[in-house]
C-alpha positions as a LaTeX table, in Angstrom:
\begin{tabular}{lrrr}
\hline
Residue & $x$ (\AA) & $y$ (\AA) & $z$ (\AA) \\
\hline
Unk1 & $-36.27$ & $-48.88$ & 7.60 \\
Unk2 & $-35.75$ & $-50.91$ & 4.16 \\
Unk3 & $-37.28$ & $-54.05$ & 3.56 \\
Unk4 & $-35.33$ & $-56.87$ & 3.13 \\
Unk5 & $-36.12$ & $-60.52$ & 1.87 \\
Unk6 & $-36.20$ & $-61.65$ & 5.64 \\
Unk7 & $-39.51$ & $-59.47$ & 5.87 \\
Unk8 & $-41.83$ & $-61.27$ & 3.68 \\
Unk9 & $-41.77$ & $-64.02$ & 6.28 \\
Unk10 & $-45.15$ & $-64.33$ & 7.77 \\
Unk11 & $-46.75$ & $-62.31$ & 5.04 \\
Unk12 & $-49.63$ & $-63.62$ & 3.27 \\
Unk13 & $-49.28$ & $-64.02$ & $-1.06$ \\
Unk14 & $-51.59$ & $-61.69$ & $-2.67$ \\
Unk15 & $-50.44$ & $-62.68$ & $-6.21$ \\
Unk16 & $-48.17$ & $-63.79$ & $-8.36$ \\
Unk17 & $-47.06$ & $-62.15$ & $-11.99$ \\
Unk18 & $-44.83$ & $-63.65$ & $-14.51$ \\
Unk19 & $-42.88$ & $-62.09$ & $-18.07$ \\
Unk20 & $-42.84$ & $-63.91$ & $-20.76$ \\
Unk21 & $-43.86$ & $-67.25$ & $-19.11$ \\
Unk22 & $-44.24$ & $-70.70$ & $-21.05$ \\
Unk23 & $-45.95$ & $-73.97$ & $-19.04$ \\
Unk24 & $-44.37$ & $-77.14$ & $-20.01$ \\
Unk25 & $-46.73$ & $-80.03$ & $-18.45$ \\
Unk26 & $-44.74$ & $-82.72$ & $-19.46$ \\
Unk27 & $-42.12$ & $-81.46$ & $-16.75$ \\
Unk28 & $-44.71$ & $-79.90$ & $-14.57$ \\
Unk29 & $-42.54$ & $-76.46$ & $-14.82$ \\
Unk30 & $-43.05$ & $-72.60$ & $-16.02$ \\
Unk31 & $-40.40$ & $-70.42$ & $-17.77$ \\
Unk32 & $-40.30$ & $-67.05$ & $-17.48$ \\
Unk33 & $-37.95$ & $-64.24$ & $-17.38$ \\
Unk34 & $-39.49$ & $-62.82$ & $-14.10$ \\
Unk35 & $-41.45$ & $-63.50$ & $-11.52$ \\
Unk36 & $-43.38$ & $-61.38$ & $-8.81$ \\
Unk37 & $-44.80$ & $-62.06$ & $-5.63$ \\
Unk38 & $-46.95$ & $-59.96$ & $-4.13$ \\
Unk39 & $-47.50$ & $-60.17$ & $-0.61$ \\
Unk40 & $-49.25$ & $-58.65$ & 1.73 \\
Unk41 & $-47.09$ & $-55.42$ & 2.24 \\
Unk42 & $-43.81$ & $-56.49$ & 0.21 \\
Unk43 & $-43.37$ & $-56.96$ & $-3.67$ \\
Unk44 & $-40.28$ & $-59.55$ & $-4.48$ \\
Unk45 & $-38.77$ & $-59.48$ & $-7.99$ \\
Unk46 & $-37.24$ & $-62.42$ & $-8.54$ \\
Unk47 & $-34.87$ & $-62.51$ & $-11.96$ \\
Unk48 & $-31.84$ & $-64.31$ & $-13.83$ \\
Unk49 & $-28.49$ & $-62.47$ & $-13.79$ \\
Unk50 & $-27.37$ & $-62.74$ & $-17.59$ \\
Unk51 & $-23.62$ & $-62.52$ & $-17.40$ \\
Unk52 & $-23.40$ & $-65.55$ & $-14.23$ \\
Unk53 & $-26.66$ & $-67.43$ & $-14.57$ \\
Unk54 & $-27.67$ & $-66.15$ & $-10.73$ \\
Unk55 & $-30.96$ & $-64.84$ & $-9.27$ \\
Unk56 & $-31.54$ & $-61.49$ & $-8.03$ \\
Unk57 & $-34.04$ & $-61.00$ & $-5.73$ \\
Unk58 & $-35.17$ & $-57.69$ & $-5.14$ \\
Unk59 & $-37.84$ & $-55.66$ & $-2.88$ \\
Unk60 & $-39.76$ & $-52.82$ & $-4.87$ \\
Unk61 & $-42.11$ & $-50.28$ & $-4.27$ \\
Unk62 & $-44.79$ & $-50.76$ & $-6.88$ \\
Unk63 & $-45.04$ & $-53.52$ & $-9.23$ \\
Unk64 & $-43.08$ & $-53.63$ & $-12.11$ \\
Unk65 & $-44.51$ & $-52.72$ & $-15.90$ \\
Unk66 & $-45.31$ & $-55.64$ & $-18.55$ \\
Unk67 & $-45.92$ & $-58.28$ & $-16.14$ \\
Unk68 & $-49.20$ & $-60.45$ & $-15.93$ \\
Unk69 & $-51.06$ & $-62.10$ & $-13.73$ \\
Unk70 & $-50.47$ & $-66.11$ & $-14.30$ \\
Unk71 & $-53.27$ & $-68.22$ & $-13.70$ \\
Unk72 & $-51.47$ & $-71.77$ & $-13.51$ \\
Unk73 & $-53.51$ & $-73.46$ & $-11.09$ \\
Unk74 & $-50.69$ & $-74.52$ & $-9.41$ \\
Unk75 & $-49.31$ & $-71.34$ & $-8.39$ \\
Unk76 & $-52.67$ & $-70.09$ & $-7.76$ \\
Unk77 & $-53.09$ & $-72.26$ & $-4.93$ \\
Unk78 & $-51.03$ & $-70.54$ & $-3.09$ \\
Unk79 & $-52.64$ & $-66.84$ & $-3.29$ \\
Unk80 & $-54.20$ & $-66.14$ & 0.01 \\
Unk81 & $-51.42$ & $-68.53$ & 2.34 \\
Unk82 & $-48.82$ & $-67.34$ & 4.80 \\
Unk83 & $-45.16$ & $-67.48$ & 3.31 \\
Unk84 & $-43.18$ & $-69.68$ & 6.42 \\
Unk85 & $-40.09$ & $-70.46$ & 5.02 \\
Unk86 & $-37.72$ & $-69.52$ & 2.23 \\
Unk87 & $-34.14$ & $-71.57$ & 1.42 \\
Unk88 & $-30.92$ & $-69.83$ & $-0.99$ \\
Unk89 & $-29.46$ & $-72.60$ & $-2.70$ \\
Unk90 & $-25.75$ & $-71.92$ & $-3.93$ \\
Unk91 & $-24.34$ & $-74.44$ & $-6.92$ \\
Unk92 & $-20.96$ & $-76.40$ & $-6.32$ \\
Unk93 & $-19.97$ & $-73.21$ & $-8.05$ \\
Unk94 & $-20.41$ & $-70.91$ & $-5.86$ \\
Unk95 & $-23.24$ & $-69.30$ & $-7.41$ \\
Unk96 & $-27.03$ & $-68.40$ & $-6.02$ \\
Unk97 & $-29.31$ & $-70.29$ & $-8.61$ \\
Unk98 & $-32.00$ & $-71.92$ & $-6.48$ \\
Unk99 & $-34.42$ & $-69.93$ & $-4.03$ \\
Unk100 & $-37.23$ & $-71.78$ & $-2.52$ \\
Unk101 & $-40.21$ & $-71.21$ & $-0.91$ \\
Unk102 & $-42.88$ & $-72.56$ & 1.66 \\
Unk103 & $-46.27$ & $-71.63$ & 2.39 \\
Unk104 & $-47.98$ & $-72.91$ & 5.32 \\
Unk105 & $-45.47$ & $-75.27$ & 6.72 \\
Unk106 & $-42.35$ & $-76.37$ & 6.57 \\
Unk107 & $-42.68$ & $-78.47$ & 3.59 \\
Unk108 & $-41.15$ & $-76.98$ & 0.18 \\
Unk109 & $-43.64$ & $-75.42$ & $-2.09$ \\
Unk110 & $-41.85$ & $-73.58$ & $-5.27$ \\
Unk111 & $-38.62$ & $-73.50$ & $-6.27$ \\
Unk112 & $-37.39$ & $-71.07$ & $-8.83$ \\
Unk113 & $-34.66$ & $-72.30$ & $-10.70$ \\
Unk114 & $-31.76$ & $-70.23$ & $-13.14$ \\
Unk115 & $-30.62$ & $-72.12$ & $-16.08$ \\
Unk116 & $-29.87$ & $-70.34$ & $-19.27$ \\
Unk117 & $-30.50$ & $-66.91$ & $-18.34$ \\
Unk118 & $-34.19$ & $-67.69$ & $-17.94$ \\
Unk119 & $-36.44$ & $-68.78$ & $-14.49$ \\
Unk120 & $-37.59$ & $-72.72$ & $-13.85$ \\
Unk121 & $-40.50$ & $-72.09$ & $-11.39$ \\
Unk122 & $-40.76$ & $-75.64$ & $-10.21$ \\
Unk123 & $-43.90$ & $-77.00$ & $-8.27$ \\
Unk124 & $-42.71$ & $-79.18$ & $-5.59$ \\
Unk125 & $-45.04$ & $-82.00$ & $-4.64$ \\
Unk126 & $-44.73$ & $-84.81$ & $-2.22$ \\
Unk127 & $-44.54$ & $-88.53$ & $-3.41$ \\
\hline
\end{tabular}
């Protein structure tokens, strides 16, 4: 049976690898052109469609080649928690630029963001 997006639910974050990242603090935010997660059982490519500005999510096999490991502490935090939640946000567009996710509970923990042909990974944080 092939895995869909709906199966990393309840799976556990192993790791996280970016390509070609950048960490601007002043925005709390990292750009990259890809981003992995690597759960427990599942791998979930996340990158930018060039021609409409969209994510693509996809489920692979293996990991994919010249990616590395990012060690932002703020992703990090999340290595080893339970992935409970996930949220497709479509623009007044019509197009699928936003994908969320939360670990844990409810609350929102990362958002990954299209703009530009490139990925926002946003932190989300409660005020």
């Amino acid at each position: 049976m092939p895995q869909t997006i709906a199966n990393i639910l309840g799976q556990k974050l192993c790791g996280i690898s970016l390509k070609k990242s950048e960490f601007i603090s002043s925005k709390n935010e990292i750009i990259a052109d890809e981003i992995v997660f690597h759960f427990d059982e599942i791998i979930l490519q996340i990158r930018p469609l060039s021609d409409t500005d969209e994510l693509q999510l996809s489920i692979l096999d293996s990991p994919p080649n010249n990616t590395i490991l990012y060690n932002y502490k703020g992703l990090n935090n999340f290595i080893g928690k339970q992935l409970v939640y996930t949220w497709k946000g479509i623009n007044s567009q019509g197009y699928f630029d936003l994908f969320t996710l939360a670990f844990e509970y409810i609350t929102p923990n990362i958002s990954i963001v299209c703009e530009g042909s490139a990925l926002k990974i946003l932190i989300m944080k409660s005020i």
